[in-house]
NUDREN-651680 format. One line per 10 residues: their letters; for each residue x negated, z, y of C-alpha. Coordinates in pm, whole numbers, plus 32768, in hexadecimal, padded with zeros to 4 digits. Each point is the difference from the previous one (the first is absolute). Layout:
BEGIN
a> X,Z,Y  ... .
This chain:
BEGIN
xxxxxxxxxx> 4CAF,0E42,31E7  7FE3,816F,8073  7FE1,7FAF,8185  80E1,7EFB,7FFD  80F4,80F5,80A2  7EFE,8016,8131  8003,7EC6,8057  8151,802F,8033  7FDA,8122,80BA  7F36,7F64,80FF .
xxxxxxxxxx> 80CE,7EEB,805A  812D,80D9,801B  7F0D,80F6,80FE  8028,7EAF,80F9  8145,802C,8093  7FDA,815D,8029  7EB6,7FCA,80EB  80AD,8067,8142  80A9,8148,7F9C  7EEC,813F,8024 .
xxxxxxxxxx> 8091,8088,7EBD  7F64,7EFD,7F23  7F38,80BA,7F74  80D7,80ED,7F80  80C5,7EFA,7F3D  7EC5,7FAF,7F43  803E,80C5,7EF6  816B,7FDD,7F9D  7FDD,7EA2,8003  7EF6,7FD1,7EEC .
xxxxxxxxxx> 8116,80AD,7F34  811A,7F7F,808D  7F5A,7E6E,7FF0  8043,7FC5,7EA8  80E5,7F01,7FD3  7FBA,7F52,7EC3  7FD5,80DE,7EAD  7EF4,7F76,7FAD  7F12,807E,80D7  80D5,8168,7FE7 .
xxxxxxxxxx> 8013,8040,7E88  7E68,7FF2,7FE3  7FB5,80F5,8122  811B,80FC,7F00  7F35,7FE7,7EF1  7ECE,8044,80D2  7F58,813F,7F9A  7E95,7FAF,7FAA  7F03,807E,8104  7F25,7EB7,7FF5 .
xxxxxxxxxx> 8146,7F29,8071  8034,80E1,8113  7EB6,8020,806E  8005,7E85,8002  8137,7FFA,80F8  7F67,8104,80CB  7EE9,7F44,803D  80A9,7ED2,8044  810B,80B5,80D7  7EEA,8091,8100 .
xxxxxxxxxx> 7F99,7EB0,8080  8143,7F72,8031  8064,8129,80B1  7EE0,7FC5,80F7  8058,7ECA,803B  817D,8031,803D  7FA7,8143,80DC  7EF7,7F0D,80CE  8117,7F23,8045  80EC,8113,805D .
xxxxxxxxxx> 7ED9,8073,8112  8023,7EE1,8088  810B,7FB9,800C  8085,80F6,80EA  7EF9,8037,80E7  8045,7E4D,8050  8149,8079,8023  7FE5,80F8,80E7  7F06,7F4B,80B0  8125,7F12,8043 .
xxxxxxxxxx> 80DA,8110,8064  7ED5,80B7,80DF  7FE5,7E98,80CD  8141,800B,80AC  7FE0,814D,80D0  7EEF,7FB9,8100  809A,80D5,810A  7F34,8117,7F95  7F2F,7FC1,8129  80CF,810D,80F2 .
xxxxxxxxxx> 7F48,814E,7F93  7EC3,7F79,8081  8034,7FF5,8195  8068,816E,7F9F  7E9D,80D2,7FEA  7F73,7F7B,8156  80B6,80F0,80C5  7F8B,812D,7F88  7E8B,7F8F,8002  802D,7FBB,8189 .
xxxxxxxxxx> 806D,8134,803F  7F04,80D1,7F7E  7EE8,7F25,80AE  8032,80A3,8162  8007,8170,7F83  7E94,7FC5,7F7F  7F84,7F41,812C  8097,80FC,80DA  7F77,8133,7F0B  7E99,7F4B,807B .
xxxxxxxxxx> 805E,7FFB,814F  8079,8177,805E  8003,8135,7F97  8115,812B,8012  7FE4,819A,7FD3  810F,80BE,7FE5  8004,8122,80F2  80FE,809D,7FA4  7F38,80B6,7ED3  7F3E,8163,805A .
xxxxxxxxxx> 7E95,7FD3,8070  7F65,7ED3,802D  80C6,7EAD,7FF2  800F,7F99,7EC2  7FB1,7E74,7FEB  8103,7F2E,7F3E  7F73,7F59,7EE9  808F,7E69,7FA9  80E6,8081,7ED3  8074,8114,80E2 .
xxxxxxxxxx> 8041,7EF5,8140  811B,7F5E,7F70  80C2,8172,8019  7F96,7FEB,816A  80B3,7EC8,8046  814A,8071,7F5E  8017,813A,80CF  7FBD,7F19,8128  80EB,7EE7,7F8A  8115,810B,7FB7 .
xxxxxxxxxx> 7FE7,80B1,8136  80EE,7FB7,8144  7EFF,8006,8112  7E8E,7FEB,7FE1  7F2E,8057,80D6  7E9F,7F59,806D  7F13,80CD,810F  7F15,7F59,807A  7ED0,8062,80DC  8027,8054,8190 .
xxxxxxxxxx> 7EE9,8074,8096  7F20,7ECD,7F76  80C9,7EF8,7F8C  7F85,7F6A,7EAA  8055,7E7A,7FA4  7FFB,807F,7E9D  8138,80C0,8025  80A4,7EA5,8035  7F63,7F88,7EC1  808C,813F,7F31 .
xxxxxxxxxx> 8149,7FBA,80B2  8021,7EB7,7FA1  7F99,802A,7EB7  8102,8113,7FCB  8117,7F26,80BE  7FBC,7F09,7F08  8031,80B0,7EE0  8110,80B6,8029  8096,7EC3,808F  7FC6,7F8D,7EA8 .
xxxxxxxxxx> 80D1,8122,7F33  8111,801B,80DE  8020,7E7A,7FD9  7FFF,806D,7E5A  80FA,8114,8069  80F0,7F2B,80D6  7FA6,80F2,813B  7FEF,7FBF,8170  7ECF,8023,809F  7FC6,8081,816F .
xxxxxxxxxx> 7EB8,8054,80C6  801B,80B3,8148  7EC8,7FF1,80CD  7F8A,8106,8108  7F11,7EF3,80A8  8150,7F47,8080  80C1,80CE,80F2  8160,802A,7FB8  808D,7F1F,8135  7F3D,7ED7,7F4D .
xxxxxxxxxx> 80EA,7FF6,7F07  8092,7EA8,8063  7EE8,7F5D,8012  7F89,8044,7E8E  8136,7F9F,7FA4  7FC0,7EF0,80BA  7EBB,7FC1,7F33  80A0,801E,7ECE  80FB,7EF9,804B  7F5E,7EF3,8105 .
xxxxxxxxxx> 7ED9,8058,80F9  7EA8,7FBD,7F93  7EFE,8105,7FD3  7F5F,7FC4,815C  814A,8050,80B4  801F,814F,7F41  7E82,802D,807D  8092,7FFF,8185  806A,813C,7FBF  7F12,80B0,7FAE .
xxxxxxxxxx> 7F28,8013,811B  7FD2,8191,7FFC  7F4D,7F95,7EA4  7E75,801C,7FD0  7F70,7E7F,7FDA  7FD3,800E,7EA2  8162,80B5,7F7F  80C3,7EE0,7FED  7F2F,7F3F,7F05  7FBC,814C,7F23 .
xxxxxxxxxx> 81B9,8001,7FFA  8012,7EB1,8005  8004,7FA2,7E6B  80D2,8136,7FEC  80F9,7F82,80DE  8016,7E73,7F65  8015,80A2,7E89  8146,80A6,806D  8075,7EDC,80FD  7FDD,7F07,7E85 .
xxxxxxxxxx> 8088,810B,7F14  810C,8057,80A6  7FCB,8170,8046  80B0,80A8,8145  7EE5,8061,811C  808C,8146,80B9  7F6D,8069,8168  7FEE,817A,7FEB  7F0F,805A,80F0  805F,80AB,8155 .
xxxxxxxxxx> 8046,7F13,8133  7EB0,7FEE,80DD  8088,806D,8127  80C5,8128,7F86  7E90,8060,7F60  7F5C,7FA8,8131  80BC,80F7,80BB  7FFD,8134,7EFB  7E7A,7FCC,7FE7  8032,802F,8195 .
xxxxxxxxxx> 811A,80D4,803F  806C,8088,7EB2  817A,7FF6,7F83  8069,8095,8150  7F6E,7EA2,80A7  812B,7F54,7F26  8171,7F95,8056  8106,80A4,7F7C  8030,7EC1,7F36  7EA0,7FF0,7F99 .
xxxxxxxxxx> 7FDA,8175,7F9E  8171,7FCA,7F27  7F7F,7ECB,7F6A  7E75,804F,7F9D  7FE2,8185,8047  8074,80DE,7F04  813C,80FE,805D  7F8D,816B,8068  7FB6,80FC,7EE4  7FE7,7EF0,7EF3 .
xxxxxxxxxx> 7EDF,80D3,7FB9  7EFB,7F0F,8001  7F62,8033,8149  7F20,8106,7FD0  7F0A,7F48,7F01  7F92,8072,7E8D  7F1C,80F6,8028  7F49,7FB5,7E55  7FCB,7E80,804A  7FA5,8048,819C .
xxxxxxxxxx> 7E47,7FC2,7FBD  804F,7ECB,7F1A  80DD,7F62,810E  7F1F,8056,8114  7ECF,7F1A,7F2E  80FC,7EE7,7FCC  80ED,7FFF,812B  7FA9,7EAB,80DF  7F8E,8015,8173  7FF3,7E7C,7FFE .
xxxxxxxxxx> 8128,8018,80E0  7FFC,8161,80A2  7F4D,8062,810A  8030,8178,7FEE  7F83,8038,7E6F  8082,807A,7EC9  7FF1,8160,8071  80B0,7FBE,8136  8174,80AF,8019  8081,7E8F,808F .
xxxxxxxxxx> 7F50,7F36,7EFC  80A9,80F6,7EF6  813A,7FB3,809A  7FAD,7E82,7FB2  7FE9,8032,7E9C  8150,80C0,7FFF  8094,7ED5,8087  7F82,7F0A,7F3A  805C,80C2,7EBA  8160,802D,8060 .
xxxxxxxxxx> 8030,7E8D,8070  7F5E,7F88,7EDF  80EE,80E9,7F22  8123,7F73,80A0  7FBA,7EB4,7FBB  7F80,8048,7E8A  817C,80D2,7FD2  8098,7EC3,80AB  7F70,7EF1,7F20  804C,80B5,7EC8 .
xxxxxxxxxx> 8176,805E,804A  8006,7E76,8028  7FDA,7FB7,7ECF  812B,7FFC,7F18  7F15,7FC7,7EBC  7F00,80F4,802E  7ED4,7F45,8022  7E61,8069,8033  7F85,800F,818B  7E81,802F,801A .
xxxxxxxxxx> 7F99,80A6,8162  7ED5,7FD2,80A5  7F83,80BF,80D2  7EF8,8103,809D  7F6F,8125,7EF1  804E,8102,80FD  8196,7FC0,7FE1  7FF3,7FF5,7E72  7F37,813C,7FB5  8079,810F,7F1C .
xxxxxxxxxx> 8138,7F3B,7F8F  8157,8069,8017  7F53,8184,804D  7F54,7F9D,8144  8075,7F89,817D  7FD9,7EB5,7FDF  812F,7EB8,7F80  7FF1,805E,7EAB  8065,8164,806B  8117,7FBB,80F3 .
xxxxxxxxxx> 8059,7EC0,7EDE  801F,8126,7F04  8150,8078,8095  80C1,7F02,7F74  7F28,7F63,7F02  7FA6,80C0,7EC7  7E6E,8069,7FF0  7FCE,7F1E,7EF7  8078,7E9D,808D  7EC8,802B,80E2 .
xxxxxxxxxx> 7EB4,7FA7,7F9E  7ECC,805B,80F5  7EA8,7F36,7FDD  7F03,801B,80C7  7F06,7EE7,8029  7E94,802C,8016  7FFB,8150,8075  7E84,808E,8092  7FEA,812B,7F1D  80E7,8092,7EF2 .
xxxxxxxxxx> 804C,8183,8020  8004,80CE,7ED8  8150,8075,7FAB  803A,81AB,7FB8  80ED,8098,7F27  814F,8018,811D  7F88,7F01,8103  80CB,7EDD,8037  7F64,7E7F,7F7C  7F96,7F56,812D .
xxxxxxxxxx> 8098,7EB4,7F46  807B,7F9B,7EC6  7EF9,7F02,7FE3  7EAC,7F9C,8092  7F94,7E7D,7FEF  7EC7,7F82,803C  7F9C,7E5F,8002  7ECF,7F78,7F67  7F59,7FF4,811B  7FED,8176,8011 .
xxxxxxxxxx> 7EB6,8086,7F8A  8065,8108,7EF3  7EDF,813B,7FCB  80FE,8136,7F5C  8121,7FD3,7F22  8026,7E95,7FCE  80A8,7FC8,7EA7  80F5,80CC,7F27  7F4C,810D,7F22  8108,800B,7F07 .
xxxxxxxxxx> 7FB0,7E8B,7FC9  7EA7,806B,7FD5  8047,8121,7F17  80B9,7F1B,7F23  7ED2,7F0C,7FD7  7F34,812D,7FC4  80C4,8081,7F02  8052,7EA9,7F52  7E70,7FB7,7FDF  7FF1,816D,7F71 .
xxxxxxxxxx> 7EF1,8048,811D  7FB3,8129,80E7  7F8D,7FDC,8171  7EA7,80DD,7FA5  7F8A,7EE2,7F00  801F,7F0A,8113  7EE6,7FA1,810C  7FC5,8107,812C  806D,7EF4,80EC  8154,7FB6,7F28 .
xxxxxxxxxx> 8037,815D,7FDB  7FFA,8039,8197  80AD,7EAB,8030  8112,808B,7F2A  800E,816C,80D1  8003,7F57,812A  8117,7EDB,7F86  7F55,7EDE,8047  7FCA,7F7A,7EBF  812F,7F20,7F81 .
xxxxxxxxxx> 8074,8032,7EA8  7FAE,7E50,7FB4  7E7F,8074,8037  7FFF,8120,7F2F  80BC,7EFF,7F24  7F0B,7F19,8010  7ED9,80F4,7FD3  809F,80AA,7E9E  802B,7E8B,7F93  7E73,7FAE,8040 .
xxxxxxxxxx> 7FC6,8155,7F74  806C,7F77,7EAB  7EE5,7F15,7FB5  7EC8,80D8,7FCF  7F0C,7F20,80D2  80C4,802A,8137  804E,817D,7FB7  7E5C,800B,8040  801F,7F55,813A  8105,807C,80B0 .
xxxxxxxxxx> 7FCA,816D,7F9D  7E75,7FF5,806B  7FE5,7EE7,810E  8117,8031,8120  7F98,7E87,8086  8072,7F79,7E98  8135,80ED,8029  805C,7F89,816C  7FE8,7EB0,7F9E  8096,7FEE,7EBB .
xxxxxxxxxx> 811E,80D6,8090  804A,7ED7,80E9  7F9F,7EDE,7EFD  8007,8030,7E89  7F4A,7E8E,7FFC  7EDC,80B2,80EF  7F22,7FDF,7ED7  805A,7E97,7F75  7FC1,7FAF,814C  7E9C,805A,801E .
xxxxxxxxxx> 7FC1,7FAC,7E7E  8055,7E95,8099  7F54,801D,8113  7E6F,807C,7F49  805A,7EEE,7EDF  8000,7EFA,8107  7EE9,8086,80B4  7F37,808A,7EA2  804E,7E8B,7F85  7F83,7EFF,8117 .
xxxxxxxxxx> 7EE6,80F4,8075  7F52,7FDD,7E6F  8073,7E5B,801E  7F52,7FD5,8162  7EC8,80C4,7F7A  7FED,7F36,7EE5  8020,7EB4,80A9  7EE0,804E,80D5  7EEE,80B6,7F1C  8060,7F28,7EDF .
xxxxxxxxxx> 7EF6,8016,7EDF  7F99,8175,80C7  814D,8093,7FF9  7F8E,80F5,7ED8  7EC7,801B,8085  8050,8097,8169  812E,80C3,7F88  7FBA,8118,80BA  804F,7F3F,812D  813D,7F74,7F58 .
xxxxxxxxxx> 8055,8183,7FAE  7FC5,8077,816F  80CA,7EE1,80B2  80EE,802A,7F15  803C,8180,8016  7FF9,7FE1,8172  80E3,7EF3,8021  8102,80E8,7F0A  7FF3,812F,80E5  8065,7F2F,813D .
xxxxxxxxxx> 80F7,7F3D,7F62  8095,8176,7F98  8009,805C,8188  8084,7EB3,8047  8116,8047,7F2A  800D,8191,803A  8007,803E,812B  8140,7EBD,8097  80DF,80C1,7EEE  8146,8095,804C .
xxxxxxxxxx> 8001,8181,7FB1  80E7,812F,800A  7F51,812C,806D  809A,814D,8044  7EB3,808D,807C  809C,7FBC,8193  80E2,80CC,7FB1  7F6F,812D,7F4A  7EA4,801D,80DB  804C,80F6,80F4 .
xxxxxxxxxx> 7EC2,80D3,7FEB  7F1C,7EF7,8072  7F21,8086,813F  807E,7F53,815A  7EC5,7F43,7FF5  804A,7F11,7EF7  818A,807A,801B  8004,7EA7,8116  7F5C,7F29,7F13  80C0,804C,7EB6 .
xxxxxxxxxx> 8177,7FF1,80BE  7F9C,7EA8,8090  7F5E,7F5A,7EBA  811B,80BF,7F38  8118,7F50,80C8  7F8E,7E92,7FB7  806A,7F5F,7EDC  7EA6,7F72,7F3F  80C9,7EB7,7FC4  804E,7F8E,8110 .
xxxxxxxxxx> 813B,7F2A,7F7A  8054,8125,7F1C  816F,8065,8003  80A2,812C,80AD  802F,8127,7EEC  811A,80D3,805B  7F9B,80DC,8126  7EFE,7F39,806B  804F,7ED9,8101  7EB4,7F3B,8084 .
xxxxxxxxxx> 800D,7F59,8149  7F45,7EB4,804D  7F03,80E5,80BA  7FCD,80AB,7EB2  7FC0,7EE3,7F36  7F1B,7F50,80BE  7F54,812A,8064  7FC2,8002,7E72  7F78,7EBB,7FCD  7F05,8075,814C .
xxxxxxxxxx> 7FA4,8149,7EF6  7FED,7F14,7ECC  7F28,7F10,80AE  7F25,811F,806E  7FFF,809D,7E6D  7FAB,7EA6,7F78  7F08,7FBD,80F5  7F61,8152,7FC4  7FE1,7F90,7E6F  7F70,7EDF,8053 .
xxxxxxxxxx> 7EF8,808D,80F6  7F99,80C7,7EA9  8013,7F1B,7F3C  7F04,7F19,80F0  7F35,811E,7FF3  7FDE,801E,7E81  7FE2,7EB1,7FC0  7EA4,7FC3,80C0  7F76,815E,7F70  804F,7F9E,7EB5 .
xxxxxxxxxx> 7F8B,7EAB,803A  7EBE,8093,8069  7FBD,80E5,7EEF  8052,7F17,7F00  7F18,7EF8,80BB  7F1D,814E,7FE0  802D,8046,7EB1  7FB4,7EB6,7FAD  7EBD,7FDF,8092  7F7F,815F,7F58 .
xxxxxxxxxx> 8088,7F77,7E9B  7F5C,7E87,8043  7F40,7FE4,80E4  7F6A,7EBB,7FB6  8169,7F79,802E  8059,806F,8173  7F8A,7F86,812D  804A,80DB,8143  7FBC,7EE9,80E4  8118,7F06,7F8A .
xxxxxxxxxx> 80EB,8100,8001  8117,7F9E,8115  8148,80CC,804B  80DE,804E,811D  7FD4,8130,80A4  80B1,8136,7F7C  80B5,8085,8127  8070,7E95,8074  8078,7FB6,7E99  80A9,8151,800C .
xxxxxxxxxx> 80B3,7FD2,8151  8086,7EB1,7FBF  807C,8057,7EBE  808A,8150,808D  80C4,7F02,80F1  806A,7F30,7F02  80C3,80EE,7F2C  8091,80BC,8133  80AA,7EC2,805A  802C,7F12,7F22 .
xxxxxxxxxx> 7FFE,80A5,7ED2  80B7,80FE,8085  814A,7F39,80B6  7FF5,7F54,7EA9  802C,8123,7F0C  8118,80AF,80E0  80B3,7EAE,7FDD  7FCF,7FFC,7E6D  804A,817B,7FD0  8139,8013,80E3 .
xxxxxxxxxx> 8096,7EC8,8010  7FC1,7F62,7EB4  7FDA,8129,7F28  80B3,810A,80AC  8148,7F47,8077  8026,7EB4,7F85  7F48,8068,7E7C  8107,8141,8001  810F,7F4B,8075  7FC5,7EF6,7EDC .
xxxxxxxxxx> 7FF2,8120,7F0A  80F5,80D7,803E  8141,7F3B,808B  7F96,7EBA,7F56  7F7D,809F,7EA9  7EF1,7F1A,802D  7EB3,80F6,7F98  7F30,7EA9,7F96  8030,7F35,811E  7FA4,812B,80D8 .
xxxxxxxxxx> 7EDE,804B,7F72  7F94,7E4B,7FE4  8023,8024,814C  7F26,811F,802E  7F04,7F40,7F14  8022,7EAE,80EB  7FD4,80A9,813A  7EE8,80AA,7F95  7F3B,7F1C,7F89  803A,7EE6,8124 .
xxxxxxxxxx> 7FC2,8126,80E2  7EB5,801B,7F4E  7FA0,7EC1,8029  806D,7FB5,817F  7F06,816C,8056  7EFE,7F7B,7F44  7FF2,7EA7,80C2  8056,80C0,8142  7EC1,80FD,7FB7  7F13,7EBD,7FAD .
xxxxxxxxxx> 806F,7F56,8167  7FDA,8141,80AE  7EB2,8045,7F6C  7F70,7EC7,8050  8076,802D,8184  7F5C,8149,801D  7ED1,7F8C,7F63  8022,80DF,7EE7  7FE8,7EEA,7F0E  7F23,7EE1,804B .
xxxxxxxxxx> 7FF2,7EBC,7F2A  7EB5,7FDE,7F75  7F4E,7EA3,7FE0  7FA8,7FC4,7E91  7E9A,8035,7F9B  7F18,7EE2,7F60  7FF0,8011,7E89  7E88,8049,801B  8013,812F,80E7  8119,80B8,7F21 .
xxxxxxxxxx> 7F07,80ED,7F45  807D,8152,806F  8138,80AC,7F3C  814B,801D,80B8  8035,80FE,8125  80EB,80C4,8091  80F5,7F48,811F  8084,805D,8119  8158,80CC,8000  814F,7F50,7FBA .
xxxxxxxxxx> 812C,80F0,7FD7  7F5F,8142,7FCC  7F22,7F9E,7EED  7EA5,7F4E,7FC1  7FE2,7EBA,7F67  7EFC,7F90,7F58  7F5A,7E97,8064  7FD8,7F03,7F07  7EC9,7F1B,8066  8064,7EED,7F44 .
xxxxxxxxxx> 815B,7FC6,80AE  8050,7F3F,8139  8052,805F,8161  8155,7F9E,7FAB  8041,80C9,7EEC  7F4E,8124,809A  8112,7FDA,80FB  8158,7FBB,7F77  7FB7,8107,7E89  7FED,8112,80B9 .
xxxxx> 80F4,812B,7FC3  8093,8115,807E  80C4,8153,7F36  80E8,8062,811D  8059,7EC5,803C .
């Protein structure tokens, strides 16, 4: 036969399974597979077409088969070779290091803030993408310096130092560097006993000496001092000896030894007696007069200073000739010795002799007010830092980040809101809300709102969810409001819908305030109202400076207190409380001109007389009560805790969206039905609800009426139920 060849083909294809060139012997060896002549001499005298369409068609399946068998063949065989090698697992510990890098640059990006001063004008805030530039300058510098306030000392200059100690600690740990931090607070004849500290004594020895110290100084220095004490990093007394200061505050230089004056005074015409004349007002607001008695402008005090910056530059020169691997000393100390750099009086000036100008690094730490800087006058610093806890009002995030998200979302600042626009002039609108807003500004329904309502845009601004949120919250309340009227009118539901219409409208519109006004919201409007009279000028800067969440999280330049917060849950209370007053208030007019309207449409069906119904003022009050406390304390709780931190968190480092907003649904709903119990026991205590005793069958010839006020709206009485069920199938919308 014809494919008797093929056959043989095939079986001579199964030694040659293993070899990856199969498949390119295929075709010689139908040729070449011919042993016997007869099977050769027919396929010679082969020249009709229907014989070879015959083989071709019986050729294609037994290639298919043969190349099945060749598939599998090697993919079992390298699956047997692919077993072996299971030490592939190294590369994985490889990525976490990376990832735990990066994590404090963002925390700390949400903690402070930096401007660069050394830019003409105003100080020119550093934007995140722009930060890490700042650390390298500081990381490659030799000595860096930190000033910290005098005059008033501020515990957040510890907090900025230890973040920055910490940090750095970090790269020059990357870089194989030494680490050093020489501290004014410690004079320089304590040396042994922080050495000491370093090595043996406890933290409460060290505390011994330092008396001269204000009550609360050692435990602002304290977590400074125990991060360097377990990383290893050298702590440096560089501050002048108390007596020797003592007795220059008293005497001046001339009051010294001749030992003292060679040791801590600086030689005669060193030139850096006489004072710099361009800095002289900025170190007269800053200089301390904790410890003198005589004041900044006092010649003797003056004298002080001198002393202090030459000891302190002595011991700064002495710890970095030490070093045989040049290593990275941070110096803390007072803003009046740091000012103006390597071109002013003060260490890093006398340092500048024998140190290039740009191994030093100046930073000055929460400084009062920032100067603007003229064409020719010397930068007060390289670099201003501010902590969170610093209120920001001017200048508070980079503009070029801004202009970039500007220009990406193809937008100009005159198509934006009036308060954007001014929030933007005045820099304290962060380029992740103007983010944020073009992103909401692509959907067409929430262009309406937050171009024509600012309360949508405040709110959205903060939470994108804002209106899933209170779509939740008026289904629940839309939902069991139509289920509780229609358990108790029953066969007159259709009949009395204008009742069902009215509690159910009311109900909506204080479940809306319910949910409006506990929501977290970024205004700008604190910021950018400066033409209000002084009359209301009081009112707006204290409501302005409360958060209206009262668990809502800091935004950068804002830092609320406790005070703050639960001076907001005091204002939410009173908001809610207001509403429900209202509310209260509405209900029993509408109540009575729907009892009204009744009587003029059918009058054969009303009787005045039977009509009962709590008073309006007393139903008002208690429910006014109601939502500014109960309701209230329990929305702040859903809106900032649940929603606003732990419903973010799950959504945005746990990519969990769903379970965020399940939990939003859950909490929601139980919420609804714990107020709705609580209003029913609180009614019946005030004698706003009374249980009625049910009526005889015979005497039940009047229609329903109108019953007395249970959560802001009027229910209608069904004769025909019980005293029970009058009781426990009552509802309420703002739960």
């Amino acid at each position: 036969m014809s494919h008797a060849p093929l056959r043989n083909a095939a079986a001579f294809f199964k030694p040659l399974l293993p070899s990856p060139r199969s498949r390119l012997i295929t075709k010689p060896l139908t040729s070449g597979a011919a042993p016997s002549p007869s099977s050769s001499s027919p396929r010679r005298s082969v020249s009709a077409s229907a014989s070879s369409r015959r083989d071709f068609l019986l050729l294609v399946p037994s290639l298919a088969v043969a190349s099945a068998v060749l598939r599998a063949a090697p993919a079992a065989a390298a699956d047997d070779q692919a077993s072996p090698p299971p030490p592939a697992e190294s590369p994985t510990p490889a990525p976490p290091p990376p990832t735990k890098e990066k994590e404090p640059e963002g925390d700390e990006s949400a903690v402070s803030r930096v401007y660069d001063a050394t830019v003409i004008g105003e100080p020119q805030a550093v934007g995140r993408e722009a930060k890490g530039r700042v650390w390298d300058k500081l990381a490659a510098a030799r000595v860096v310096y930190l000033g910290e306030a005098e005059l008033v000392p501020d515990p957040d200059d510890r907090i900025l130092e230890l973040e920055i100690v910490t940090k750095l600690a970090a790269r020059c740990a990357e870089a194989d560097k030494r680490l050093a931090l020489a501290l004014e607070a410690f004079p320089c004849d304590l040396q042994q006993q922080l050495d000491d500290f370093m090595c043996r004594i406890d933290g409460s020895i060290l505390k011994l000496y330092t008396s001269h110290w204000p009550s609360e100084r050692w435990q602002e220095y304290e977590p400074l001092l125990n991060f360097c004490r377990d990383n290893g990093i050298k702590l440096v007394a560089s501050g002048t000896p108390l007596q020797v200061k003592r007795t220059v505050q008293a005497e001046g230089i001339g009051g010294l030894s001749k030992a003292e004056r060679k040791e801590y005074a600086p030689p005669a015409g060193s030139g850096f007696i006489s004072g710099f004349r361009s800095g002289r007002s900025f170190i007269e607001n800053i200089t301390s007069t904790r410890d003198s008695p005589f004041g900044p402008n006092s010649y003797l005090s003056a004298q002080a200073r001198v002393v202090d910056d030459y000891t302190m530059s002595q011991i700064v020169m002495k710890e970095l000739n030490g070093r045989d691997p040049p290593g990275l000393l941070i110096v803390v100390a007072g803003a009046s010795h740091l000012i103006y750099g390597s071109r002013g009086t003060g260490v890093p000036a006398r340092v500048s002799k024998k140190l290039p100008k740009k191994g030093q690094v100046v930073v000055l730490l929460d400084p009062e007010r920032q100067s603007i800087r003229r064409e020719g006058q010397i930068p007060v610093a390289d670099f201003l830092w501010y902590s969170a806890a610093k209120t920001c009002t001017r200048n508070c995030f980079d503009r070029a980040e801004i202009a970039r998200v500007m220009n990406a979302a193809g937008r100009r600042p005159e198509a934006l809101p009036q308060d954007l626009q001014k929030g933007i002039d005045l820099g304290v609108v962060s380029p992740e809300i103007l983010q944020n807003f073009f992103d909401l500004d692509k959907n067409p329904v929430m262009t309406e709102l937050i171009h024509r309502f600012q309360g949508f845009r405040e709110r959205l601004l903060a939470d994108p969810k804002f209106l899933q949120r209170l779509a939740i919250e008026e289904a629940i309340s839309i939902s069991t409001t139509l289920l509780a009227q229609y358990e108790r009118r029953k066969g007159r539901f259709f009949e009395e819908i204008d009742y069902v219409l009215t509690d159910t409208i009311r109900g909506s519109v204080v479940d809306f305030f319910t949910v409006w006004l506990p929501a977290p919201t970024i205004s700008v409007l604190s910021f950018t109202d400066d033409d209000s009279g002084q009359s209301l000028g009081f009112v707006k800067g204290l409501l302005g400076s409360l958060p209206d969440n009262a668990f809502q999280k800091n935004t950068f330049g804002r830092n609320w207190n406790m005070n703050q917060r639960v001076a907001a849950v005091i204002v939410g209370g009173l908001k809610l409380a207001g509403v429900g007053f209202i509310s209260g208030i509405g209900a029993g007019v509408s109540s009575d001109l729907l009892y009204a309207a009744r009587g003029l449409l059918k009058p054969s069906a009303s009787v005045g007389a039977g009509r009962k119904r709590a008073p309006v003022l007393k139903s008002a009050a208690v429910y006014s009560c109601f939502l500014g406390t109960s309701a209230n304390l329990r929305y702040q709780i859903i809106a900032g805790l649940l929603e606003h931190r732990l419903g973010e968190s799950l959504a945005t480092q746990y990519n969990q969206p769903l379970l965020a907003g399940l939990l939003s649904f859950v909490a929601r709903t139980v919420n609804s039905y714990l107020g709705t119990q609580q209003w029913v026991d609180l009614a019946r205590y005030t004698g706003v609800q009374k249980i009625q005793e049910q009526l005889p069958s015979d005497e039940v010839t009047t229609p329903p009426e109108t019953s007395q006020l249970e959560g802001g709206r009027t229910d209608v009485q069904n004769p025909d139920d019980s005293s029970s069920s009058n009781a426990d199938r009552s509802s309420d919308p703002t739960k």
